[in-house]
N, C-alpha and C positions, 0 to 999 in steps of 0.2 A: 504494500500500500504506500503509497506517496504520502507523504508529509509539508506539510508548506513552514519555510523558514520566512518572518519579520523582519528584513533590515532596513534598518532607520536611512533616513538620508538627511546629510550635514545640512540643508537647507528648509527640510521641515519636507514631511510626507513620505511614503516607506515603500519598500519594494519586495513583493512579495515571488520568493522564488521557489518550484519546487523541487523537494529532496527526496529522494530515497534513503535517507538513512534515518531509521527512528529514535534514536540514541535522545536522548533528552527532552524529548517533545510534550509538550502540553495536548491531552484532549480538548476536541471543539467538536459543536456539534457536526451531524453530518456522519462522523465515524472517522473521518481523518487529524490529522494535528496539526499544530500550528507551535514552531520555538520562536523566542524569541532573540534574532542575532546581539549577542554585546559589544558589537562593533558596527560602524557605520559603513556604508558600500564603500564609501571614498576609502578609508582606512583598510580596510578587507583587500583593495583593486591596487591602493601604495604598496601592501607588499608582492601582491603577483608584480607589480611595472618594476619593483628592486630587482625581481628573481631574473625576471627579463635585461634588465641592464648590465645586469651579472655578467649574465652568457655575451649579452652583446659587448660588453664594454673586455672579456677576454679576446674574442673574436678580433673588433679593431686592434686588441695591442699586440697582434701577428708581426711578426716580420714581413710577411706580405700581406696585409691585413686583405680580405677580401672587398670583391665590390660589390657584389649581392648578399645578403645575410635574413633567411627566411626561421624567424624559430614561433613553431608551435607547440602549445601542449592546452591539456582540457582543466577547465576548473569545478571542482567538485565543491557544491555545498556540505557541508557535514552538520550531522545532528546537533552539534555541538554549537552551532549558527555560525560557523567560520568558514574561507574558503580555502581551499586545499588544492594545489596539482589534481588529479585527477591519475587515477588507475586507467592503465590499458593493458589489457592482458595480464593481469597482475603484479604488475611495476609502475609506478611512475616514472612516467618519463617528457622529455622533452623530442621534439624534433625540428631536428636540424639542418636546415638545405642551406651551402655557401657556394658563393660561383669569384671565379676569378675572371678575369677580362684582360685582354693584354700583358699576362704576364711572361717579362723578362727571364731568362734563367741567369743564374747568379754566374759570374764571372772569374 
């Protein structure tokens, strides 16, 4: 059964997202739940855009840094009201596509 997480937003009004995990969850009518997040979307979304800068910011300090730099991965709500990487096949993970363009060989 699906469960709907409450996250707040820093400007007033909320976003209602749904989870599969029922870890924590308050009953509401209907039969399903509702958590309430303890963090707001923006705060939740700053750390996936650090985890991303992460990777991008290793990626540019290459020796050849590339010139295309594509990284995905999934975000999981957790019962817990937080967001998380996301499971794929039983791993978190990222993916990664770089391309090079013109490059020189070294000398």
């Amino acid at each position: 059964m699906s469960d709907l997480v409450r996250m707040p937003l820093e400007n007033g009004g909320e976003l209602l997202i749904e989870s599969t995990d029922g870890q924590g969850s308050i009953p509401v009518g209907g039969g399903g739940k509702v958590v309430q997040a303890s963090e707001t979307v923006q705060k939740a979304m700053g750390n996936i855009r650090s985890a991303a800068e992460a990777v991008l910011g290793e990626l540019r300090a290459m020796e050849q840094p590339p010139s295309k730099v594509n990284v995905q991965f999934g975000i999981k709500v957790t019962g817990e009201a937080s967001l998380a990487v996301a499971k794929s096949s039983g791993e978190a993970n990222f993916n990664v596509t770089i391309e090079w363009n013109d490059v020189k060989p070294d000398k």
